[in-house]
MMTF fields as JSON, N, C-alpha, C and O atoms, coordinates in Angstrom:
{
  "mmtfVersion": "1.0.0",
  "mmtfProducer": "UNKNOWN",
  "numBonds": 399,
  "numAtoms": 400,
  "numGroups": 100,
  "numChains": 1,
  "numModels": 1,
  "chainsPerModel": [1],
  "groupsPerChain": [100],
  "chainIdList": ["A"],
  "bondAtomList": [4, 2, 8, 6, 12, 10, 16, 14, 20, 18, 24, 22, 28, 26, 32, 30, 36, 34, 40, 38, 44, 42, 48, 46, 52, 50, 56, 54, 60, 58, 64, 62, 68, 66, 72, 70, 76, 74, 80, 78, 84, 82, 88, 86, 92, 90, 96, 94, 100, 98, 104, 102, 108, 106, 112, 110, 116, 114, 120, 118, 124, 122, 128, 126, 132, 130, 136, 134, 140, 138, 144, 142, 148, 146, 152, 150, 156, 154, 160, 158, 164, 162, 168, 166, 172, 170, 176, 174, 180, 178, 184, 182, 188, 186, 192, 190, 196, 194, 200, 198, 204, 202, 208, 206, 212, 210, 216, 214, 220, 218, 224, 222, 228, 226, 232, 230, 236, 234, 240, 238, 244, 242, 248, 246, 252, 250, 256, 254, 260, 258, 264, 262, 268, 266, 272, 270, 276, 274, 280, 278, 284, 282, 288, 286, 292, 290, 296, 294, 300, 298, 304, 302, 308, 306, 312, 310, 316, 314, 320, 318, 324, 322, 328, 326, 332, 330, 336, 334, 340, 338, 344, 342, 348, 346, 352, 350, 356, 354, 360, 358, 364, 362, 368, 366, 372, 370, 376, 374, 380, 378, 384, 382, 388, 386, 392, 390, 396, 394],
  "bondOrderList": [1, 1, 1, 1, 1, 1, 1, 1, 1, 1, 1, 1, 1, 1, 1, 1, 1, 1, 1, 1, 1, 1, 1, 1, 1, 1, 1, 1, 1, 1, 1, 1, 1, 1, 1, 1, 1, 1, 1, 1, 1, 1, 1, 1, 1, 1, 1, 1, 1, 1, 1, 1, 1, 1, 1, 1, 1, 1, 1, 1, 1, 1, 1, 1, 1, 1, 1, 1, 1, 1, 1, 1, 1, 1, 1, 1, 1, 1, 1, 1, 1, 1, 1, 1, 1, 1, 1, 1, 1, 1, 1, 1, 1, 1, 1, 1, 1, 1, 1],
  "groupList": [{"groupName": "UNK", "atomNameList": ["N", "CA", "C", "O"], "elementList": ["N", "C", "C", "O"], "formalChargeList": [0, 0, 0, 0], "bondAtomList": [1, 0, 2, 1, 3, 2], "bondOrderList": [1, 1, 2], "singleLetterCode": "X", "chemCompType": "L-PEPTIDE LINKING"}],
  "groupTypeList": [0, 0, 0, 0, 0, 0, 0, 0, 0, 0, 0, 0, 0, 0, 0, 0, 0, 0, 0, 0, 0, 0, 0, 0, 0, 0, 0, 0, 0, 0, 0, 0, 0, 0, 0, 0, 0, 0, 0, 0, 0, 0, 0, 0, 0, 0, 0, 0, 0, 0, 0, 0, 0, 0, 0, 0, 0, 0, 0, 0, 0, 0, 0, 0, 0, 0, 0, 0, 0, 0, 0, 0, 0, 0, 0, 0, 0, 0, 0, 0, 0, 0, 0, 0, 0, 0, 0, 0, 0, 0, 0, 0, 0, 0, 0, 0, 0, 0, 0, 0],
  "groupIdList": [1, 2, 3, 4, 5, 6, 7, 8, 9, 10, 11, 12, 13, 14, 15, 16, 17, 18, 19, 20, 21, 22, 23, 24, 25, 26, 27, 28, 29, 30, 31, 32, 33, 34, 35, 36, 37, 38, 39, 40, 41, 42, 43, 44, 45, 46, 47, 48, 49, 50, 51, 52, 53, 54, 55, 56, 57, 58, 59, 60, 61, 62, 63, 64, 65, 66, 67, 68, 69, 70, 71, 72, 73, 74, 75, 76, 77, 78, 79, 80, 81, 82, 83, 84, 85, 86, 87, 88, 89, 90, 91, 92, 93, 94, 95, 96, 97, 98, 99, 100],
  "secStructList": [7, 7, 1, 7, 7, 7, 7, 1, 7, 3, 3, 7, 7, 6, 6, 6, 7, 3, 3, 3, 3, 3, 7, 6, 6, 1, 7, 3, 3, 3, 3, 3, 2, 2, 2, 2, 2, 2, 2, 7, 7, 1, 2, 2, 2, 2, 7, 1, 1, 1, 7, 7, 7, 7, 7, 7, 7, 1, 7, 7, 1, 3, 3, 3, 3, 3, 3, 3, 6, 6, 6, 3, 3, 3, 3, 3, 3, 6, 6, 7, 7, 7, 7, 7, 3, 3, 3, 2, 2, 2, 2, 2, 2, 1, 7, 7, 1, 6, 6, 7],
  "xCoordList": [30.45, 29.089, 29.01, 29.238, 28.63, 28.776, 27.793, 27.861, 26.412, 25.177, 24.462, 24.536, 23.871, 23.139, 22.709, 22.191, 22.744, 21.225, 20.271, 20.297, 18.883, 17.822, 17.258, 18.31, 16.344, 15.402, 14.622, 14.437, 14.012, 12.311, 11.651, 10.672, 11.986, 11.226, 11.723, 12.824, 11.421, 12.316, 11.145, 10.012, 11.665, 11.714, 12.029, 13.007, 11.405, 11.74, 11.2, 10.896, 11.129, 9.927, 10.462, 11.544, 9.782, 9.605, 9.861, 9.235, 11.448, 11.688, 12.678, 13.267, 12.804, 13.698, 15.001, 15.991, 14.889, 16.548, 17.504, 18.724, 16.877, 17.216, 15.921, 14.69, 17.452, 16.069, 16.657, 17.859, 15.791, 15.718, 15.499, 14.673, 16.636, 16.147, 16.095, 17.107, 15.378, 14.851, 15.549, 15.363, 16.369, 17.601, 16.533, 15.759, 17.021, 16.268, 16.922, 16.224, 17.939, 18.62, 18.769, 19.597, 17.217, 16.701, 17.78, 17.394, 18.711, 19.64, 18.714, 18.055, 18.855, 18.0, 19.211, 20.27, 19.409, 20.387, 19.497, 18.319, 19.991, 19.902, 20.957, 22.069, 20.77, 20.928, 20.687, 19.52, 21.462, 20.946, 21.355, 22.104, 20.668, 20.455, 22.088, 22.345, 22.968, 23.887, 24.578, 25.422, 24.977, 25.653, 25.341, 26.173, 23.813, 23.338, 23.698, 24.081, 23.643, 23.99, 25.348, 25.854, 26.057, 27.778, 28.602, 29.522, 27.584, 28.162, 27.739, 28.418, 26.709, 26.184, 26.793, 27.482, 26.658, 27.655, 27.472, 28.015, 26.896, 26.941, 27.928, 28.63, 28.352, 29.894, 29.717, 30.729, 28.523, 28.578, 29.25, 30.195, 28.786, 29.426, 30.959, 32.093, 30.603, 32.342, 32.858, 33.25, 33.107, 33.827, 33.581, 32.565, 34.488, 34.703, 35.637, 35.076, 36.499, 37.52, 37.846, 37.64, 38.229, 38.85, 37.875, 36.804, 37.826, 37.098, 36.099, 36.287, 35.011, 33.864, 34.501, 35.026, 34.561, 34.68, 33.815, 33.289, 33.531, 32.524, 32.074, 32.892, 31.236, 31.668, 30.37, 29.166, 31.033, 30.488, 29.404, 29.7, 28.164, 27.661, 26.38, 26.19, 25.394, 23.79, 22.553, 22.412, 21.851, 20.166, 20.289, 20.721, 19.79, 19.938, 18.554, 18.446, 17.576, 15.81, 16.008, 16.704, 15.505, 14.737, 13.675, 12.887, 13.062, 12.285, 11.513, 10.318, 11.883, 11.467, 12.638, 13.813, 11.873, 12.786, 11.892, 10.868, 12.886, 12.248, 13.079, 14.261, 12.545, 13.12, 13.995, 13.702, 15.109, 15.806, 15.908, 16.708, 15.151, 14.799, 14.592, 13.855, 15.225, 15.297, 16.957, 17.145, 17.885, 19.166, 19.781, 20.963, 18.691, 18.828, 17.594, 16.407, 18.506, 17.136, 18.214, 19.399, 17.077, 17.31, 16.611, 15.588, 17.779, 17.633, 17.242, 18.077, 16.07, 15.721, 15.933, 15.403, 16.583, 16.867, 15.966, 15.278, 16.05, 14.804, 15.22, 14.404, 16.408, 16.826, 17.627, 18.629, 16.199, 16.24, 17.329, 17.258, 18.484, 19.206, 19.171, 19.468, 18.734, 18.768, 19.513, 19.03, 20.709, 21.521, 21.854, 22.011, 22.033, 23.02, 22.008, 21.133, 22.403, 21.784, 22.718, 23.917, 21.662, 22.598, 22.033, 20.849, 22.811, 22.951, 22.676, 23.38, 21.728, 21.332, 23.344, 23.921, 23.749, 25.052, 25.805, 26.686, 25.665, 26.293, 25.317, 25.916, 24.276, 23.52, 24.051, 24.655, 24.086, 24.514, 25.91, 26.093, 27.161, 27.848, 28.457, 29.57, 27.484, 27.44, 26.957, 26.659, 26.764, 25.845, 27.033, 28.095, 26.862, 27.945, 27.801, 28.567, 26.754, 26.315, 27.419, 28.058, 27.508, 28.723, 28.592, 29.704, 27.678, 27.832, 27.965, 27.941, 28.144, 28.374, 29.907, 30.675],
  "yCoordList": [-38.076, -37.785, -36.289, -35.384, -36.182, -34.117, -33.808, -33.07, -34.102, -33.621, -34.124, -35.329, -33.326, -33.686, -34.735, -35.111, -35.442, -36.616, -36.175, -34.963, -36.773, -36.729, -37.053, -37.378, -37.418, -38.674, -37.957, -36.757, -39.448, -39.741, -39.79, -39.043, -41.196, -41.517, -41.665, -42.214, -41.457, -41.647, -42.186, -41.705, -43.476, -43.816, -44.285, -45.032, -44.047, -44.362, -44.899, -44.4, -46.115, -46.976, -47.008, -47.391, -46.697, -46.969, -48.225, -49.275, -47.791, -49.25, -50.17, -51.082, -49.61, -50.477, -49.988, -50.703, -48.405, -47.92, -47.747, -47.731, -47.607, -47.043, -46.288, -46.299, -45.39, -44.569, -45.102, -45.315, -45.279, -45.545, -44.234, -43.36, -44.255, -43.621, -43.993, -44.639, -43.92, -44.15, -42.89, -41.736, -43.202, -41.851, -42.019, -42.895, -40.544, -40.407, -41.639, -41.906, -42.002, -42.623, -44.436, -45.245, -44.53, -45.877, -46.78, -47.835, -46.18, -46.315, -46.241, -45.262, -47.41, -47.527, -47.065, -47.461, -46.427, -46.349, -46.593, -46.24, -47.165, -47.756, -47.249, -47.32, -46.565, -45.596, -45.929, -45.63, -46.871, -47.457, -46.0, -45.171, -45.891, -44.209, -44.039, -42.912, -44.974, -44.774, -44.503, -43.959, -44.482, -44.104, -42.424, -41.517, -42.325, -40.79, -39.975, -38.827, -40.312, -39.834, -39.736, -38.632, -40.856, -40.729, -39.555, -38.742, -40.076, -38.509, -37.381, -36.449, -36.923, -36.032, -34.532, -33.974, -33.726, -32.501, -31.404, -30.368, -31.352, -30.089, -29.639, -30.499, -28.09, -27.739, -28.242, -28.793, -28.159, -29.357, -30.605, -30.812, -31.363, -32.928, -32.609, -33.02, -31.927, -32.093, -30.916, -30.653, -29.929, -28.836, -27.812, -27.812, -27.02, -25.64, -26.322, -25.945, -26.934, -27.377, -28.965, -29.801, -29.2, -30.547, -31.456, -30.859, -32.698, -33.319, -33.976, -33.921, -34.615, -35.037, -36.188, -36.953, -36.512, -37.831, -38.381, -37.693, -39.639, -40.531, -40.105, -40.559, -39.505, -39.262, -40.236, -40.245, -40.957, -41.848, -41.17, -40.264, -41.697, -40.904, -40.499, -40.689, -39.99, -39.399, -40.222, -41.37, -39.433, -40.417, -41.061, -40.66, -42.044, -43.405, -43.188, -43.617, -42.517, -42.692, -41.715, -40.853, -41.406, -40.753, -40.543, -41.485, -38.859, -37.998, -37.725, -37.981, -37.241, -36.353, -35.81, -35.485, -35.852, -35.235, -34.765, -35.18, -33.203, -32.347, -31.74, -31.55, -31.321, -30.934, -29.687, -29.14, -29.243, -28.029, -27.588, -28.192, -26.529, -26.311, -27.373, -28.237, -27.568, -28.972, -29.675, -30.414, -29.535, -29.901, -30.792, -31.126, -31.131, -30.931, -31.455, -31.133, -32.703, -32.767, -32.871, -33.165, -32.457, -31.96, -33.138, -33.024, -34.046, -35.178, -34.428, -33.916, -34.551, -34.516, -35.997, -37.103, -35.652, -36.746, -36.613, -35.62, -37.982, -37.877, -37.28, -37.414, -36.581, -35.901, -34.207, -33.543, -34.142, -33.012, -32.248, -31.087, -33.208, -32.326, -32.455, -33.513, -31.151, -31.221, -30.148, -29.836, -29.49, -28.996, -29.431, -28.534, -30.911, -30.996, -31.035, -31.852, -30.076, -30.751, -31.434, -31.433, -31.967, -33.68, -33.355, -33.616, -32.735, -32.556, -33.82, -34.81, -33.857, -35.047, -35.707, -36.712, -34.601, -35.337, -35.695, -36.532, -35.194, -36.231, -37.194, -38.19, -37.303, -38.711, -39.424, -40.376, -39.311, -40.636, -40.959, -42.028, -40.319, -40.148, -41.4, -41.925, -41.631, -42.228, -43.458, -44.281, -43.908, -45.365, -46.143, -45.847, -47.042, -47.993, -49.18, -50.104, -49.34, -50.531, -51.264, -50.495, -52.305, -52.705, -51.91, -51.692, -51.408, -50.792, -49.219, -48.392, -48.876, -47.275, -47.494, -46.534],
  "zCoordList": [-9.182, -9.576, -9.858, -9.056, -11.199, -11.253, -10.909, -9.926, -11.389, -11.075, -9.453, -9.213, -8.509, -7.561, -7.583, -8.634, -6.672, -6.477, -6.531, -6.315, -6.827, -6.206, -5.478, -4.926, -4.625, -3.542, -4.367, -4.574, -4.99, -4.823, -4.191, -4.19, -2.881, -2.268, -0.674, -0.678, 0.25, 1.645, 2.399, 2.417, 3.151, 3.988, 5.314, 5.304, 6.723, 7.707, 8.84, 9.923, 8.356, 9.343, 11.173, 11.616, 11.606, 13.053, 13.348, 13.198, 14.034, 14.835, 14.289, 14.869, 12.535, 11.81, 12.423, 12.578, 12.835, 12.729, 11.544, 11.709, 10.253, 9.257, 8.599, 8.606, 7.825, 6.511, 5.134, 4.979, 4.245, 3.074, 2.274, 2.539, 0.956, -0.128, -1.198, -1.469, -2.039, -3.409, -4.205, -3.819, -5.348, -5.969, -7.448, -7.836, -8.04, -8.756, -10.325, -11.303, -10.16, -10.948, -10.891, -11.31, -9.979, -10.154, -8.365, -7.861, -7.968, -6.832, -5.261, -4.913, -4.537, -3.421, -2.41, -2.897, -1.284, -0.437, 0.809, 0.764, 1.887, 3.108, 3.785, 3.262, 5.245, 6.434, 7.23, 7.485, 8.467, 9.496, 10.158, 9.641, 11.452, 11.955, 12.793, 13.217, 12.973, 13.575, 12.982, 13.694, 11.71, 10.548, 10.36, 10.362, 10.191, 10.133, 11.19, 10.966, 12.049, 14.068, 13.793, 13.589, 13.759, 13.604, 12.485, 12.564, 11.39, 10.285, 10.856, 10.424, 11.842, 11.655, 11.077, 11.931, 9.701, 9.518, 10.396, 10.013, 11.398, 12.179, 12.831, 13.363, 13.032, 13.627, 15.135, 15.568, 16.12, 17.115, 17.224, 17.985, 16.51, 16.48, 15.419, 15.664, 14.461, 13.824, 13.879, 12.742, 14.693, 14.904, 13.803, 13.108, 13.703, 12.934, 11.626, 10.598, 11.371, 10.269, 10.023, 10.903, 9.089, 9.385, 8.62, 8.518, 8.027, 7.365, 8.305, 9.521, 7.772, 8.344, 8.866, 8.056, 10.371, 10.78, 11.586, 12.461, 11.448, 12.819, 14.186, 14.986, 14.738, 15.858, 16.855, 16.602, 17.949, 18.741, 19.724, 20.503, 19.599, 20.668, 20.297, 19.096, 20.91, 20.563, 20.262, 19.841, 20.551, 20.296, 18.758, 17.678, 19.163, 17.956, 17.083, 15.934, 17.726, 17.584, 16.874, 17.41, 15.386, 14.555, 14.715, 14.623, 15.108, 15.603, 14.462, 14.604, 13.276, 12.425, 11.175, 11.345, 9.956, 8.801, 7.992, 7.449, 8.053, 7.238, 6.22, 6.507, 4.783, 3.628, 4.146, 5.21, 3.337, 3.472, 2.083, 1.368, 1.538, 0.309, -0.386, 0.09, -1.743, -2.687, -2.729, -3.695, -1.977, -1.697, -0.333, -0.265, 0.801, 1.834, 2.636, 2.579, 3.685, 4.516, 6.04, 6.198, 6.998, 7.544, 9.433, 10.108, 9.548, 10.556, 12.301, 13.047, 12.513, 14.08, 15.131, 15.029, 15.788, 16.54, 17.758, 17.99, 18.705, 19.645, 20.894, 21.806, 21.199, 21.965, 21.517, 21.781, 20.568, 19.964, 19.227, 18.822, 19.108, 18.373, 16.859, 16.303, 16.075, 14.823, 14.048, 12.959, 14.486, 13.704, 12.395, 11.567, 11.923, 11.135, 9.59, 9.305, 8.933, 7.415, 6.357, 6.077, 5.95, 5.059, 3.947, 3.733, 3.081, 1.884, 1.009, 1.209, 0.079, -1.134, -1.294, -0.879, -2.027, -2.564, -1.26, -1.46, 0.291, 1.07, 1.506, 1.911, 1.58, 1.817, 0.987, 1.481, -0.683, -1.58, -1.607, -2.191, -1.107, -0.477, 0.728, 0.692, 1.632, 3.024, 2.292, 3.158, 1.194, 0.604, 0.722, 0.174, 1.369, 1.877, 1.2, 1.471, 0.175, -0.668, -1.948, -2.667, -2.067, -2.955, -4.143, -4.625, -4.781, -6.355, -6.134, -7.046, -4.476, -4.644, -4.214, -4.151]
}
C-alpha cells in the first residue's frame, strides 16, 4: 500500500471487545481488543529493537481513543496504560480479514 490509510469512521461499542474502522477506500477492518493489546507498538510491551511481536498480557477493556495528529490514534486501556500509538498504516496492517 504506498499511500496512508485513512479512517472515516471508528468504532467501539462497549462490551463488544472490538473496534471497528471504516477506511477511506470503502475497506471495513474489525479489531477485537486483544489483538490491539497484543500488538501494542510501545517500547514497554515491545522493547527498544526487533520487530513487532504479540505480546500476552494487559487490560482487555478499552478506556478511551484519542487522535494523534491526522496519522495516529492513540489506544487507552482500562488499566491506564496508553503509551502505544497505532499508526493508520499499522492499524490496516493488523486487518486479519480474507481480502487484506
Amino acid at each position: 500500500m504506498s499511500e496512508a490509510p485513512e479512517p472515516i469512521e471508528l468504532r467501539a461499542p462497549r462490551r463488544a471487545r472490538v473496534m471497528e474502522i471504516d477506511w477511506a477506500d470503502g475497506h471495513r477492518s474489525v479489531y477485537p481488543h486483544e489483538l490491539l493489546r497484543g500488538f501494542c507498538p510501545c517500547a514497554t510491551c515491545q522493547g527498544h529493537e526487533g520487530p513487532i511481536r504479540f505480546a500476552e498480557g494487559g487490560e482487555l477493556e478499552l478506556a478511551d481513543i484519542e487522535s494523534v495528529g491526522n496519522y495516529a490514534l492513540q489506544l487507552v486501556w482500562g488499566d491506564g496504560h496508553q503509551t502505544g500509538i497505532y499508526s493508520h498504516r499499522f492499524l490496516r496492517s493488523l486487518c486479519a480479514c480474507s481480502s487484506c
